[in-house]
C-alpha positions in Angstrom: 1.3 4.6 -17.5 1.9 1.1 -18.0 -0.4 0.1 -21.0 -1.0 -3.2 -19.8 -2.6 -2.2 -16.0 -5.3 -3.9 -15.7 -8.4 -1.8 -13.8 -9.3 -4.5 -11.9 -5.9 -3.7 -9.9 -8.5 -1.4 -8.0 -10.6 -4.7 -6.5 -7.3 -5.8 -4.8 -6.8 -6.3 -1.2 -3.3 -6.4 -0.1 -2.1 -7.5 3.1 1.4 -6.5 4.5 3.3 -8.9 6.5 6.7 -8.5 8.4 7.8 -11.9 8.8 10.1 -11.5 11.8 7.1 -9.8 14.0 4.2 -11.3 12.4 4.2 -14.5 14.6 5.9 -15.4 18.0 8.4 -17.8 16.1 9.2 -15.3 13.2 9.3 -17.5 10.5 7.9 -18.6 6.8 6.7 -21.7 8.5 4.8 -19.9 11.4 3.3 -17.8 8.3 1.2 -20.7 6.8 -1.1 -21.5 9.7 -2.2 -17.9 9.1 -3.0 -17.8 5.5 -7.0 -19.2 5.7 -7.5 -16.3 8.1 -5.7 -13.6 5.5 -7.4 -15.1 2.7 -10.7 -14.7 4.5 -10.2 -10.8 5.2 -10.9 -10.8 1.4 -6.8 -11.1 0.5 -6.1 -11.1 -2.4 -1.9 -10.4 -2.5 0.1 -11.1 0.2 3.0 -8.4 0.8 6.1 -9.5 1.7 8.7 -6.7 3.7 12.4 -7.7 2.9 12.9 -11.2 3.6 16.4 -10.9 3.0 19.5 -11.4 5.1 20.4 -7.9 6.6 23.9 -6.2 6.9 25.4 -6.0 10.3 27.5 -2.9 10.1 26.1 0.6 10.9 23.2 -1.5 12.1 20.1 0.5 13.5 18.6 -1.4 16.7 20.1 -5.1 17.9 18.2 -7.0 14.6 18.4 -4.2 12.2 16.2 -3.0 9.1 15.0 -5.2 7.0 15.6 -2.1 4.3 19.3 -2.4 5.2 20.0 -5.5 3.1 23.3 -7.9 2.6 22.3 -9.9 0.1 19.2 -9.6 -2.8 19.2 -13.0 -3.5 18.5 -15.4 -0.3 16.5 -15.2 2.2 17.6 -14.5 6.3 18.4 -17.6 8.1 16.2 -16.3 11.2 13.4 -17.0 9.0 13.7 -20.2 7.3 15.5 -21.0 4.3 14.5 -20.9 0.6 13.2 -24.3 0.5 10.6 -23.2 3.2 9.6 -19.9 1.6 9.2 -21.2 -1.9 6.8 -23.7 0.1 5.0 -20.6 1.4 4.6 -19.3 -1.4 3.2 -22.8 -2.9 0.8 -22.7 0.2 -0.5 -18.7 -1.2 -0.8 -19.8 -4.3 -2.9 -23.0 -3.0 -5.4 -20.4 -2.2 -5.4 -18.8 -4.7 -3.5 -15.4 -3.7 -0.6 -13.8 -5.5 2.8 -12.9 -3.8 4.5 -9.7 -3.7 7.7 -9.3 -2.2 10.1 -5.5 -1.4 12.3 -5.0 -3.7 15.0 -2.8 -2.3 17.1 -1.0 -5.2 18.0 2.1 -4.3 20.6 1.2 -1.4 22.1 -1.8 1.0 23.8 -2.5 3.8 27.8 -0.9 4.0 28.4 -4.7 4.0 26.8 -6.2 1.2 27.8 -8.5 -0.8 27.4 -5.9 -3.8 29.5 -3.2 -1.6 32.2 -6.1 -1.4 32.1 -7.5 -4.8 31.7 -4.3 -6.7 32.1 -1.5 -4.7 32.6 0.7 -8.3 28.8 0.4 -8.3 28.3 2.3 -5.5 27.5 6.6 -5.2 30.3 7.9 -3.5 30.9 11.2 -0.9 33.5 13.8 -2.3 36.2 12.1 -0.6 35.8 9.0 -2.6 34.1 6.8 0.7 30.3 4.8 0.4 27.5 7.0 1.5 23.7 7.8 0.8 22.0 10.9 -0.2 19.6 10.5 2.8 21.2 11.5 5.7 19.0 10.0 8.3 19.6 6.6 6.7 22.7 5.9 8.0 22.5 1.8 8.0 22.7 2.1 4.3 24.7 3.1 1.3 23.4 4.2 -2.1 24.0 2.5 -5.5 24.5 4.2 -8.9 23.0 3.4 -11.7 25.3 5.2 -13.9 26.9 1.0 -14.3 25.3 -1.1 -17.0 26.7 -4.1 -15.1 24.6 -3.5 -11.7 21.2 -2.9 -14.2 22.4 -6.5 -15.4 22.4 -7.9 -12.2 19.3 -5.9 -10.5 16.9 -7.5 -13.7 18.6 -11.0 -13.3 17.7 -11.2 -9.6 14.2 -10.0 -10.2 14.0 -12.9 -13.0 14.7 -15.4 -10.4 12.5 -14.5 -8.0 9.7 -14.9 -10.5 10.9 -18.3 -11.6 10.7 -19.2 -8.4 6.7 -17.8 -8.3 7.1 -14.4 -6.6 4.0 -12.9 -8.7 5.1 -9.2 -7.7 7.3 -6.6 -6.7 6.8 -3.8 -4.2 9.5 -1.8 -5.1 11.0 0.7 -2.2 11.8 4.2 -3.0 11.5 3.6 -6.6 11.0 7.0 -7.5 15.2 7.4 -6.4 16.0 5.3 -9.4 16.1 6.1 -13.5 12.5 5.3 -14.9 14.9 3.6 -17.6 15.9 0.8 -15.5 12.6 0.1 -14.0 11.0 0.5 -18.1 13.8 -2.3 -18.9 13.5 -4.6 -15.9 9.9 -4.5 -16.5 10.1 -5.8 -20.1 12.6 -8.3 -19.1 10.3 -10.2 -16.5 7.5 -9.9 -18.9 9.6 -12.3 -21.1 9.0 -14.9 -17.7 5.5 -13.7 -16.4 3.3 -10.9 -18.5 1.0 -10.3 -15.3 3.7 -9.9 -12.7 2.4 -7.0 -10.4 4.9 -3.9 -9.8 3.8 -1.5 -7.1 6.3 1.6 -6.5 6.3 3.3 -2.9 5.9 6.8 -4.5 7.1 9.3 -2.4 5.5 12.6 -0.8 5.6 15.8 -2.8 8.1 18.1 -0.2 10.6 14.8 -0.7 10.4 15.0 -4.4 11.4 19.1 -4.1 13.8 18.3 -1.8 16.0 16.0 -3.6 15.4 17.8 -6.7 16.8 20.5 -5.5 20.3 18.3 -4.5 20.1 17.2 -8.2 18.9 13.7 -8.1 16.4 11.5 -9.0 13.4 12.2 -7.6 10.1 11.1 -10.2 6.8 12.1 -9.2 3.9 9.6 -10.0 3.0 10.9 -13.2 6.3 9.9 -14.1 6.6 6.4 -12.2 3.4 5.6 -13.6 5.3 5.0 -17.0 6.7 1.5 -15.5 4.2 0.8 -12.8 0.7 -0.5 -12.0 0.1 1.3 -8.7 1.7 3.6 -6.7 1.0 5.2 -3.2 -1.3 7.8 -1.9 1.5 9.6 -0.6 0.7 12.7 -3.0 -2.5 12.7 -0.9 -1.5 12.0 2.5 -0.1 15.5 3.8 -3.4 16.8 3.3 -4.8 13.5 5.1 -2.8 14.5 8.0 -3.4 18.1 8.0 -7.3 17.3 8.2 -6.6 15.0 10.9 -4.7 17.4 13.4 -7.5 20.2 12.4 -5.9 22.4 10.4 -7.6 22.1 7.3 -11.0 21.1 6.5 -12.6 17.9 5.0 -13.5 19.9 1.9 -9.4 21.0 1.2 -8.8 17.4 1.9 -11.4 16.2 -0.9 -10.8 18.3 -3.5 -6.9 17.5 -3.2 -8.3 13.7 -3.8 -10.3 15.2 -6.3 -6.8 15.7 -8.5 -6.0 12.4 -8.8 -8.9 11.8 -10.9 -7.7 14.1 -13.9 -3.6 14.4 -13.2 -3.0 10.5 -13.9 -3.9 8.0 -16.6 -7.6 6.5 -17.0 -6.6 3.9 -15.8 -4.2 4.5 -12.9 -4.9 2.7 -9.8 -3.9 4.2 -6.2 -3.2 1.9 -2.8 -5.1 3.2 -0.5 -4.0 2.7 3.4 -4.7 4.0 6.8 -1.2 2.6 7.8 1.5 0.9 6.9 5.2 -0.3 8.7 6.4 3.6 8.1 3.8 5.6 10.2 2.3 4.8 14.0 -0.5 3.2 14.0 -3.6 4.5 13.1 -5.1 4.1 16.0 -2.8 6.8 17.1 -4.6 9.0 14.6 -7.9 8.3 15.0 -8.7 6.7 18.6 -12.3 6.5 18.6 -13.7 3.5 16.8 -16.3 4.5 14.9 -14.6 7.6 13.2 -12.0 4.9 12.5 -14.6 2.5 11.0 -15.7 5.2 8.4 -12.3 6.4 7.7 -11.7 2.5 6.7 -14.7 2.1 4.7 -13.9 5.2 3.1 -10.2 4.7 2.2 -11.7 0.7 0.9 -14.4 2.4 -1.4 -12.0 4.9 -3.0 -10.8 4.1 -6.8 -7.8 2.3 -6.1 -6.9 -1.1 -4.0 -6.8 -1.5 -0.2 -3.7 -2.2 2.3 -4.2 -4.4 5.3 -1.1 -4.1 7.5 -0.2 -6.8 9.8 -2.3 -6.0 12.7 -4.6 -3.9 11.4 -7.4 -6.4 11.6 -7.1 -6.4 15.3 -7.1 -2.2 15.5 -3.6 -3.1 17.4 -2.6 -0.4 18.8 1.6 -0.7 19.2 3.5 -0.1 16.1 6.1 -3.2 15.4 9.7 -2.2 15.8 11.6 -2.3 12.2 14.9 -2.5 13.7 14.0 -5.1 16.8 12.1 -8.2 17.1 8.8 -7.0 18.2 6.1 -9.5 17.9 2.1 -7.9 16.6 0.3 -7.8 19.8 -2.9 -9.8 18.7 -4.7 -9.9 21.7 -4.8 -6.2 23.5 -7.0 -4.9 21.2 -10.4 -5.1 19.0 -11.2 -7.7 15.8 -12.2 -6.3 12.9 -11.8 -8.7 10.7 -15.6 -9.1 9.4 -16.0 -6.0 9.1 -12.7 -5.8 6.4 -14.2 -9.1 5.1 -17.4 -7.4 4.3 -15.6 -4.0 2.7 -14.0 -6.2 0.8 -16.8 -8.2 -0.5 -18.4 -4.8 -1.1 -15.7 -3.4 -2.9 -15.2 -6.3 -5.6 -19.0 -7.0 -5.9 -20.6 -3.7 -5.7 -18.2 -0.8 -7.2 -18.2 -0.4 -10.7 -14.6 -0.2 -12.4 -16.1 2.0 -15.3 -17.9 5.5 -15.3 -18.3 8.7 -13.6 -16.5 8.9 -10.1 -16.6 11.7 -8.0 -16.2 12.8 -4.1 -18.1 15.8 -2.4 -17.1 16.9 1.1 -19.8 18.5 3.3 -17.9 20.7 6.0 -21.0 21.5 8.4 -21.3 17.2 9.5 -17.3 16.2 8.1 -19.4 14.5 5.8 -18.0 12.6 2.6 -20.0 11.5 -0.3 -19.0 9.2 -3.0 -20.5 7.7 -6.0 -19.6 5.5 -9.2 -22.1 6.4 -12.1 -22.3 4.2 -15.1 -25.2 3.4 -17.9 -27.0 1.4 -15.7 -26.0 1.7 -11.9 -24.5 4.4 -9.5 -22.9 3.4 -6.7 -22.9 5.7 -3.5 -20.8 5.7 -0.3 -21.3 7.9 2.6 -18.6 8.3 5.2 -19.6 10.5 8.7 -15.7 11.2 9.2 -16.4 13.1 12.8 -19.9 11.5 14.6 -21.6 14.1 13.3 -25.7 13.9 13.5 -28.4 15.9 11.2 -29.5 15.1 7.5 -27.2 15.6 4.6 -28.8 16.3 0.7 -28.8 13.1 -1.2 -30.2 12.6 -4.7 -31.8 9.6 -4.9 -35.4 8.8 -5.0 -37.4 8.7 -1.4 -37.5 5.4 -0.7 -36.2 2.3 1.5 -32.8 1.0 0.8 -30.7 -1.7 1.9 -26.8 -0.9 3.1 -24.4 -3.1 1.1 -21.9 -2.7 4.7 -23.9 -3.5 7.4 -27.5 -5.4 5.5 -29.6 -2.9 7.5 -32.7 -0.6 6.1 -32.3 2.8 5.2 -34.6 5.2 4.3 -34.3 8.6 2.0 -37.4 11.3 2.7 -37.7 14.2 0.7 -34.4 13.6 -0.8 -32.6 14.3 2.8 -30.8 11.1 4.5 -30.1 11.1 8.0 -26.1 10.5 8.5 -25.3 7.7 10.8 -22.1 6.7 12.8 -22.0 3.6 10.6 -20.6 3.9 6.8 -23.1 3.8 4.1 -22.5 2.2 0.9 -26.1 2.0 -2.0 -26.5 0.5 -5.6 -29.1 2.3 -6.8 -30.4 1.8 -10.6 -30.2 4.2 -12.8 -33.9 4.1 -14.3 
């Protein structure tokens, strides 16, 4: 892993924003009237999806993706101009929030400026045309890094985008491209900014077999971890789903968390997320609310940082177009925002980075227990995943305790606690 992650990567809250969908006018100037409101949700780096200009042939939908990209180095006109986002980014930093922004490398659009300047840089089909190795992505085509000359220019555009205060890079299918680059690229920013944050959109374990087995790049986390400070929970989150639509139980789900604890580096640090612009909305998932409020308190208290996605904070319930303008919905459905303020605070205040951590999964009451255990304090998070009611073990001492989530007594008697359908979170000393 990268030797210089810090821990306290895990304390993070990140909040994704789509620019052309996040407000009614679609703009980085429409994006500064909401930055109290994301700092207060406990923000900590705001998450930038492409801002760039996007290609117009092969385009998917009337606006296209903001993954199918004409140009890395400027921004698209619909949203402002550079002037306006380096503004925006003055106005994060104001309160004292980082900014992260996607960095796209494995492919753009057929008609990019790299696909007309330098089309040798691109993979070509076996009869010599542009193409990608994905089929379904057919607004794209891929790039190979077998040139020297397009590493030169990939590292040179990620150097200006720090000068210009971009603090991190969410970097899209990294696993597609040689760990060499992204080792080098790294060390060349470091020679601007030491702490800029790089966060790789690992992919799930079936996609990493797949295109293995079409010999290409495909690096599992282990691997990514080598250049990066965080990756996704996608290793995890066939399992999640499998628990969700009932065919496994809670304990298969836990124990495959369980691996991440002694497969990656000490200190390797996970993004946790319920959703995020590539899957429906998790209200889709999980409709009833307080299931939903445990499953967020739990994915928040696990080792690793959090994801707000736009929306999110409002349980909205439509999941934005990435190919059309299709403005969040803030209205239809139900603020949450407190209660991600207070997870938050809980998080960075109450969970130790250092210790013992474990998970236990309780199948009889979909019952998940967590704890942090260190010299002096253990910290101890129960999550009632399905409404369940009865009394669950818990090794504390009998006594009256105060929930770190919701401020509100609870009481252990003759070491049984009685599970509620609100999360529970205790700091409990260790003498």
């Amino acid at each position: 892993m990268a030797k210089q992650t810090s821990i306290n990567l895990r304390k993070s809250v990140i909040y994704s924003i789509f620019v052309r969908n996040f407000t009614e006018e679609g703009t980085f100037k429409a994006v500064v009237s909401e930055l109290d409101r994301i700092k207060d949700l406990g923000t900590d780096i705001v998450w930038f999806l492409p801002i760039y200009p996007i290609g117009e042939k092969s385009r998917k939908g009337e606006d296209g993706s903001p993954y199918a990209i004409k140009d890395y180095r400027s921004v698209d006109p619909h949203y402002g101009t550079m002037e306006d986002f380096e503004e925006l980014i003055e106005e994060i930093h104001k309160r004292g929030m980082k900014v992260m922004i996607d960095i796209v490398y494995n492919h753009t659009s057929p008609d990019s400026i790299l696909a007309n300047e330098h089309p040798d840089w691109f993979y070509k089909t076996a009869e010599g045309h542009f193409g990608n190795r994905v089929g379904d992505w057919s607004d794209i085509v891929d790039l190979d890094y077998k040139h020297p000359d397009l590493w030169n220019y990939q590292i040179e555009t990620l150097e200006q985008w720090v000068k210009r205060g971009v603090d991190g890079f969410r970097c899209d299918v990294a696993p597609l491209v040689p760990i060499e680059f992204w080792l080098q690229a790294r060390e060349a920013v470091e020679e601007i900014n030491s702490e800029v944050i790089w966060l790789s959109e690992s992919v799930h374990p079936g996609f990493i077999r797949e295109l293995r087995s079409k010999d290409m790049i495909a690096l599992s986390d282990s691997e990514i971890y080598q250049a990066f400070d965080m990756t996704y929970d996608y290793d995890v989150h066939d399992h999640f789903e499998l628990y969700i639509e009932g065919k496994i139980d809670i304990e298969a789900y836990i124990e495959r968390l369980k691996v991440q604890d002694y497969t990656y580096p000490w200190n390797y640090v996970k993004m946790r997320n319920l959703e995020n612009h590539d899957h429906l909305r998790i209200r889709h998932r999980i409709p009833k609310d307080s299931e939903l409020m445990q499953w967020t308190a739990f994915t928040f208290m696990q080792k690793g940082s959090s994801l707000i996605y736009n929306g999110q904070e409002v349980l909205a319930e439509m999941t934005p177009s990435l190919f059309d303008r299709d403005p969040i919905d803030w209205e239809s459905g139900h603020d949450i925002s407190e209660f991600l303020a207070k997870l938050a605070h809980v998080q960075k205040e109450f969970v130790p980075l250092d210790g013992l951590y474990s998970l236990e999964a309780d199948n009889k009451t979909n019952t998940v227990t967590l704890n942090y255990k260190n010299a002096q304090q253990t910290f101890y998070g129960v999550f009632n995943l399905k409404d369940s009611e009865g009394l669950i073990d818990f090794p504390v001492a009998d006594g009256e305790y105060t929930n770190l989530i919701t401020d509100e007594k609870v009481t252990i008697t003759d070491g049984k606690l009685d599970i509620a359908n609100t999360p529970l979170a205790l700091l409990v000393n260790n003498y």
